[in-house]
PASEBA-1860 file (N, C-alpha, C; in nm, 3 decimals):
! residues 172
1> XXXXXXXX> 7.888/11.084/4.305/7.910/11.123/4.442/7.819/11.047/4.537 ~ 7.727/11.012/4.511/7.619/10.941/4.579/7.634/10.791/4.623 ~ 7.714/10.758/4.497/7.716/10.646/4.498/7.825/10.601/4.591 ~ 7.947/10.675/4.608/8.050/10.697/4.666/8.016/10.668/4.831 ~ 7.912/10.734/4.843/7.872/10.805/5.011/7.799/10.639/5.043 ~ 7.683/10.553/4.919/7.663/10.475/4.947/7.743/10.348/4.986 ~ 7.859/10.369/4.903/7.956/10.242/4.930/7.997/10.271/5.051 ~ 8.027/10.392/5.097/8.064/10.385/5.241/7.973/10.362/5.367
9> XXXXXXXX> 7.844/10.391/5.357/7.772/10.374/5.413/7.762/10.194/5.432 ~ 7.764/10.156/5.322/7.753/9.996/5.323/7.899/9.927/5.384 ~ 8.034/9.990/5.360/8.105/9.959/5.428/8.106/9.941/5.566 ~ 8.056/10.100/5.601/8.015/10.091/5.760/7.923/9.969/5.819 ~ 7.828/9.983/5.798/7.740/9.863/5.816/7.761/9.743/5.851 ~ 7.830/9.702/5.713/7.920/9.543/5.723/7.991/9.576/5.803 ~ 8.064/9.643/5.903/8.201/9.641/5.986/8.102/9.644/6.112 ~ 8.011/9.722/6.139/7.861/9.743/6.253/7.872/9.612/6.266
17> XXXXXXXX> 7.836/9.561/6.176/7.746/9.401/6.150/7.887/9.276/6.169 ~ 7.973/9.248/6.137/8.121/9.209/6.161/8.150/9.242/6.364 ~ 8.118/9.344/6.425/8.130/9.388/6.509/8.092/9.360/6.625 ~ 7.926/9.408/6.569/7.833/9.335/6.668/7.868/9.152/6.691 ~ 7.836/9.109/6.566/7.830/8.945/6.588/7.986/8.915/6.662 ~ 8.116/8.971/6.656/8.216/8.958/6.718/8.177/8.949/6.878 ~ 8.100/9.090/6.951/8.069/9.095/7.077/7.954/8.982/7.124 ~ 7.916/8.947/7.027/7.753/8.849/7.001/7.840/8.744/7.055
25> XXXXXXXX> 7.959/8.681/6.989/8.031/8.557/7.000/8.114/8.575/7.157 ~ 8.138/8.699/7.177/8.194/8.659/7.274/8.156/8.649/7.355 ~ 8.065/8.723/7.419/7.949/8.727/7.478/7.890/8.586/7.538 ~ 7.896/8.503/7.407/7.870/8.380/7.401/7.931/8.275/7.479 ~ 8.061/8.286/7.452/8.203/8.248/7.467/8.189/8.297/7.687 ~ 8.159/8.398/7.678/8.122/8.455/7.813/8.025/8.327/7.934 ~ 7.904/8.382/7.835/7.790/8.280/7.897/7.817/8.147/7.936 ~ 7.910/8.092/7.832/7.961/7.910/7.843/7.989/7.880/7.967
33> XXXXXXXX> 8.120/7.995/8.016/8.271/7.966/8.076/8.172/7.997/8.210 ~ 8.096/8.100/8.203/8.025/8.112/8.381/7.929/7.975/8.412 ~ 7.828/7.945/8.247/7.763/7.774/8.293/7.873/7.734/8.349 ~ 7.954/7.688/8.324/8.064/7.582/8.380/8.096/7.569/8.497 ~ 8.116/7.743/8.554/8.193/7.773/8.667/8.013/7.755/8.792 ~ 7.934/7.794/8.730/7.794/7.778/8.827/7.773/7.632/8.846 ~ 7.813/7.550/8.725/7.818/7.394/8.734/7.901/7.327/8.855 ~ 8.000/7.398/8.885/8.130/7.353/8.934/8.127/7.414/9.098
41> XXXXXXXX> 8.045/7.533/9.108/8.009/7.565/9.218/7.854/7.512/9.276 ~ 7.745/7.402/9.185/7.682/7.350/9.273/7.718/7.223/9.301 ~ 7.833/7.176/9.249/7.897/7.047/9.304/7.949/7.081/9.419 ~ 7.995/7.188/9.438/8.045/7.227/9.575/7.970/7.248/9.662 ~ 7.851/7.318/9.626/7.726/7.307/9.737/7.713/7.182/9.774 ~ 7.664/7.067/9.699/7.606/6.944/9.694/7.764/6.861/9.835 ~ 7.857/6.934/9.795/7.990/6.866/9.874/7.929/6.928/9.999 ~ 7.925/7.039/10.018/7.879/7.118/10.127/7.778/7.084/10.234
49> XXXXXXXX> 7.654/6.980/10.154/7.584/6.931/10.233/7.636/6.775/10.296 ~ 7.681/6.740/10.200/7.759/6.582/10.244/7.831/6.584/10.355 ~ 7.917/6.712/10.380/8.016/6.756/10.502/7.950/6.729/10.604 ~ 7.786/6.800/10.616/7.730/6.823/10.730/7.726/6.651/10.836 ~ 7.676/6.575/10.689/7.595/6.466/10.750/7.774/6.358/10.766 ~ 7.877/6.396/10.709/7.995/6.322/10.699/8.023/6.399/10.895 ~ 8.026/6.521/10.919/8.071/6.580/11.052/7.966/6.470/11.128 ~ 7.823/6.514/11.148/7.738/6.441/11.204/7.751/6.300/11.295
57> XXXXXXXX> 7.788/6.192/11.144/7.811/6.069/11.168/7.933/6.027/11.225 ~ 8.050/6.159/11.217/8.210/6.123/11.251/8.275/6.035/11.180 ~ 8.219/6.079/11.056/8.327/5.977/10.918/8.396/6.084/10.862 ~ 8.531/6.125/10.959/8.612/6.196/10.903/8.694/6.154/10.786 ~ 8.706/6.046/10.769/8.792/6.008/10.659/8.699/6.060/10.525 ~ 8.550/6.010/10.521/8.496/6.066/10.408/8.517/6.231/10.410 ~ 8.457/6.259/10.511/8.527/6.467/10.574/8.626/6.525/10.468 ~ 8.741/6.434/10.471/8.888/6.456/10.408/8.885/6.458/10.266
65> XXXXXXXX> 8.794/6.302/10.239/8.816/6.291/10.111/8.748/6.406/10.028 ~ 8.582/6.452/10.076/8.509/6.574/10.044/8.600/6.704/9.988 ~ 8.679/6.742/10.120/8.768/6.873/10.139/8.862/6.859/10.026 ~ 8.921/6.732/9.968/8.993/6.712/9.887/8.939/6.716/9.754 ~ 8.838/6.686/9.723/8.701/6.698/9.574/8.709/6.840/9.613 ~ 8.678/6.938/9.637/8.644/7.080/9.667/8.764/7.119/9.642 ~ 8.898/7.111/9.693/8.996/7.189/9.695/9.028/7.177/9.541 ~ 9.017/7.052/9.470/9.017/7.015/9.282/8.974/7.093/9.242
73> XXXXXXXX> 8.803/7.077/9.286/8.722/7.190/9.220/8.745/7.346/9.195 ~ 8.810/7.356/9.332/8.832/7.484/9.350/8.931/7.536/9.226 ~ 9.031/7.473/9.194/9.160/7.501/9.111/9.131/7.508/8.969 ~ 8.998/7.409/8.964/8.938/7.416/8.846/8.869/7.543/8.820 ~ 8.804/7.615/8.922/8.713/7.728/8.898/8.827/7.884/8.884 ~ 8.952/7.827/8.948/9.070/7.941/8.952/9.125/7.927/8.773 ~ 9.123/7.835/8.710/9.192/7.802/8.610/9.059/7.897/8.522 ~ 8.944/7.877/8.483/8.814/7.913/8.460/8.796/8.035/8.469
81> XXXXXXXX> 8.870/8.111/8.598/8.870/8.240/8.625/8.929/8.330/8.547 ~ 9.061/8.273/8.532/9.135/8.325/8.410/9.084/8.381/8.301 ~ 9.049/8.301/8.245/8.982/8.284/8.109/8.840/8.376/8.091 ~ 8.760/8.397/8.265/8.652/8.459/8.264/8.710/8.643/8.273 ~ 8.779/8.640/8.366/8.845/8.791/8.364/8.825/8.862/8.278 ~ 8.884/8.827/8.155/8.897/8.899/8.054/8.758/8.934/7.956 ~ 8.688/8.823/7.962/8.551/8.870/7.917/8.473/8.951/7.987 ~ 8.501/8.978/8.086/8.407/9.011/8.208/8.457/9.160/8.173
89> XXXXXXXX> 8.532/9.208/8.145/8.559/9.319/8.096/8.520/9.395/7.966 ~ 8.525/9.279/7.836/8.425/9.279/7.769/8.257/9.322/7.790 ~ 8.208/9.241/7.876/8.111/9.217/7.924/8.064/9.344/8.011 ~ 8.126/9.418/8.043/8.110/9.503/8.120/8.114/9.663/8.041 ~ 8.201/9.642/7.942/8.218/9.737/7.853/8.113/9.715/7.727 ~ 8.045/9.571/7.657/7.962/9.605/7.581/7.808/9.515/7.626 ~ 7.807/9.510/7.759/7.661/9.482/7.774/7.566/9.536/7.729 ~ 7.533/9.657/7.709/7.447/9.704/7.632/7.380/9.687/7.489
97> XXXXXXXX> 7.525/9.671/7.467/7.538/9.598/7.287/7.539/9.444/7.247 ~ 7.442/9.398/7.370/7.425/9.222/7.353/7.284/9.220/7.345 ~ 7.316/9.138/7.260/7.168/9.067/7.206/7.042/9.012/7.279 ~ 6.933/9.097/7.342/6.871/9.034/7.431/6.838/8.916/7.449 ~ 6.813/8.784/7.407/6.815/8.641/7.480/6.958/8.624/7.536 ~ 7.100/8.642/7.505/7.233/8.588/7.575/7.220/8.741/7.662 ~ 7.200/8.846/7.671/7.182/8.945/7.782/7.111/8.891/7.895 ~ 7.000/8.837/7.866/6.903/8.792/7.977/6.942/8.663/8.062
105> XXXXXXXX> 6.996/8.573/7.952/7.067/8.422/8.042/7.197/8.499/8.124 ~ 7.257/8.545/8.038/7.375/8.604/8.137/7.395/8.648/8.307 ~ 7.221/8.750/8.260/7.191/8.847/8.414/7.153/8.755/8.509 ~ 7.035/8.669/8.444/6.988/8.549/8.514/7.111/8.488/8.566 ~ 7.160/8.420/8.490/7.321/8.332/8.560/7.407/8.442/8.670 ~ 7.388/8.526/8.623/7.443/8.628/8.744/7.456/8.663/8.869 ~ 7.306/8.656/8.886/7.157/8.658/8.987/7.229/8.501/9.068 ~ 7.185/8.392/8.961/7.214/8.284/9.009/7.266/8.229/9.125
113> XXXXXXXX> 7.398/8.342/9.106/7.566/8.324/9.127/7.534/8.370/9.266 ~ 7.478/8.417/9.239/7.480/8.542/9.409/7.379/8.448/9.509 ~ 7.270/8.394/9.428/7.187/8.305/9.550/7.265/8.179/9.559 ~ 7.371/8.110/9.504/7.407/8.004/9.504/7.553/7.998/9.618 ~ 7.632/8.115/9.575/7.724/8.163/9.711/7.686/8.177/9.839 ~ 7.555/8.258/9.855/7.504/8.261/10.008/7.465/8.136/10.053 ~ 7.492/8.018/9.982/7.417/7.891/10.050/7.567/7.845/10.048 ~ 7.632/7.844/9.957/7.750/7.776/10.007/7.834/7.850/10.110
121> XXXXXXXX> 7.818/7.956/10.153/7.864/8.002/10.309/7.781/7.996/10.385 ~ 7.651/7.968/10.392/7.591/7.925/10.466/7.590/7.756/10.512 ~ 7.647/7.683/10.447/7.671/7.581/10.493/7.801/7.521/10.535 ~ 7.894/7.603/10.513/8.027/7.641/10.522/8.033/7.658/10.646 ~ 7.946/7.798/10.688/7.960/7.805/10.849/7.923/7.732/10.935 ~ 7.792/7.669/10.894/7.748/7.569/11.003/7.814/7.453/10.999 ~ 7.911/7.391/10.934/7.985/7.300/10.954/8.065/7.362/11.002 ~ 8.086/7.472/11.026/8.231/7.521/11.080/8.172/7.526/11.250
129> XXXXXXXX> 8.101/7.535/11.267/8.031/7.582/11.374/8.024/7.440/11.428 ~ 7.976/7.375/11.377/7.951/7.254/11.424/8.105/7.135/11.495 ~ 8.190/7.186/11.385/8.296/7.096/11.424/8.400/7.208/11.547 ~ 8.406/7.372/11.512/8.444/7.389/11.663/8.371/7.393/11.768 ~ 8.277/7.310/11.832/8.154/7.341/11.938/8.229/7.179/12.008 ~ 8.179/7.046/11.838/8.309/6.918/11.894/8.405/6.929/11.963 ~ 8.521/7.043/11.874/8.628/7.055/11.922/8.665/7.066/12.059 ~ 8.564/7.200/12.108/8.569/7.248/12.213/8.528/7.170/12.358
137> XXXXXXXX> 8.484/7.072/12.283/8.389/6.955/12.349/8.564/6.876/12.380 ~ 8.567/6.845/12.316/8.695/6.728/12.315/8.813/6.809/12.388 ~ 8.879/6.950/12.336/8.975/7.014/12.455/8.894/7.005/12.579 ~ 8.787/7.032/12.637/8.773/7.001/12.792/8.795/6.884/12.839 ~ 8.750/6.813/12.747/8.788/6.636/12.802/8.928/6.612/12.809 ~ 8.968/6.665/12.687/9.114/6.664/12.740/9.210/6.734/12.838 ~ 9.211/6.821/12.878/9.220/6.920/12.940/9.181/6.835/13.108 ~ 9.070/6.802/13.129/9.024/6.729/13.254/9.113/6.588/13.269
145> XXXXXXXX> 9.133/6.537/13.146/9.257/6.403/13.154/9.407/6.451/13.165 ~ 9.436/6.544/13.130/9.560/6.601/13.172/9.577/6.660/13.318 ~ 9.437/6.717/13.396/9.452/6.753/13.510/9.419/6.620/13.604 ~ 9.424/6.525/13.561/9.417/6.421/13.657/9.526/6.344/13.601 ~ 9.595/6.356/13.533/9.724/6.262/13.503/9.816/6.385/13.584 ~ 9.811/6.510/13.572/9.902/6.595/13.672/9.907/6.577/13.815 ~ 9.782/6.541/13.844/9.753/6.524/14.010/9.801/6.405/14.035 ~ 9.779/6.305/13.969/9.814/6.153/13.977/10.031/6.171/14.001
153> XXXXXXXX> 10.059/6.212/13.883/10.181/6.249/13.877/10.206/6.274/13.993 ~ 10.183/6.439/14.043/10.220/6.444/14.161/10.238/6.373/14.288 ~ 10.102/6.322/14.278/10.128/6.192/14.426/10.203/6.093/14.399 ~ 10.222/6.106/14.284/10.347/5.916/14.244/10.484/5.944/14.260 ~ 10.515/6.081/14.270/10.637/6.157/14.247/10.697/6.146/14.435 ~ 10.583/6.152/14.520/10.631/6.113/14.621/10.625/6.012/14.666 ~ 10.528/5.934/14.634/10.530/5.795/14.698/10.630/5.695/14.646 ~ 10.681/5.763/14.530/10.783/5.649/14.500/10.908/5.692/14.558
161> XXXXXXXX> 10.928/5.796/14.617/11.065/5.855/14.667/11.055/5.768/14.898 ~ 10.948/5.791/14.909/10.942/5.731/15.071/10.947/5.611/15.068 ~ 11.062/5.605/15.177/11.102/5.476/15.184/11.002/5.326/15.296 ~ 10.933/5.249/15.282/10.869/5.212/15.340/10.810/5.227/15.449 ~ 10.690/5.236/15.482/10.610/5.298/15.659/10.687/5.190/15.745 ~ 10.747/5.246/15.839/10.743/5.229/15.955/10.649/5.302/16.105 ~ 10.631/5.146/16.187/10.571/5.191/16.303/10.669/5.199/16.403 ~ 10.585/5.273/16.473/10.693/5.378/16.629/10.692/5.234/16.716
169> XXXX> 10.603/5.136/16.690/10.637/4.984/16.801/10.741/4.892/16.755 ~ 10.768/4.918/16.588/10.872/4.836/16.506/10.995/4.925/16.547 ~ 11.008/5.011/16.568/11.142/5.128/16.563/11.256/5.028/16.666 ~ 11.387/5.040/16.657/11.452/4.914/16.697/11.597/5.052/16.682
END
């Protein structure tokens, strides 16, 4: 009978042990896919600062090409997302039951995530800021060339309709 209770006991164990290292791996599998995605979001920072000095100088064409690296990136981190979802649920359901060194990189990378977003909207806005202040700069100018091509208009609209000055000493 003892021996019975022991085999089960040892069964249990090995399935504990089978179990754990399953959540251990994924866990793992977890940690990778967010390096990647934190990788992929400080290239976007790093894009983020290039914008500033690309707005700055008025090399919109580089501007474009930037917005276009980012929007890649971006599809790349949506594709990434996928794949993270589902662990993150994992992750959420057996954090407790992770192995403290991949528990600790994880939280850390976590942490990371959160100081690394507030800089990329923080530089987000001030380029945003920066190019509608331009903008706003450039509609008045325009805006002032349209009200003098209107006024101009107007006076051309009559002077081309009157038919040459005559004087009251020429009148015949």
């Amino acid at each position: 009978m003892e021996r019975k209770y022991q085999e089960e006991r040892n069964t249990i164990r090995v399935m504990n042990n089978a179990h754990m290292n399953h959540i251990n791996h994924t866990m793992h599998d977890f940690y990778v896919l967010l390096k990647r995605q934190y990788e992929i979001y400080e290239i976007i920072c790093t894009l983020c600062q290039e914008d500033r000095q690309f707005i700055e100088r008025d090399e919109i064409d580089l501007l474009r090409q930037s917005i276009g690296k980012k929007h890649v990136l971006l599809n790349d981190i949506m594709c990434l997302e996928k794949d993270i979802a589902t662990l993150k649920e994992e992750w959420n359901r057996y954090k407790e039951k992770v192995c403290d060194p991949l528990k600790t990189n994880i939280l850390s990378l976590l942490n990371d995530f959160k100081a690394l977003m507030e800089k990329i909207v923080t530089y987000q806005k001030e380029n945003e800021k920066i190019l509608f202040e331009r903008n706003s700069k450039h509609v008045e100018e325009l805006n002032m060339v349209r009200k003098g091509k209107n006024l101009s208009k107007a006076y051309s609209v009559y002077g081309n309709s009157i038919p040459h000055s005559r004087f009251m000493d020429k009148v015949k």
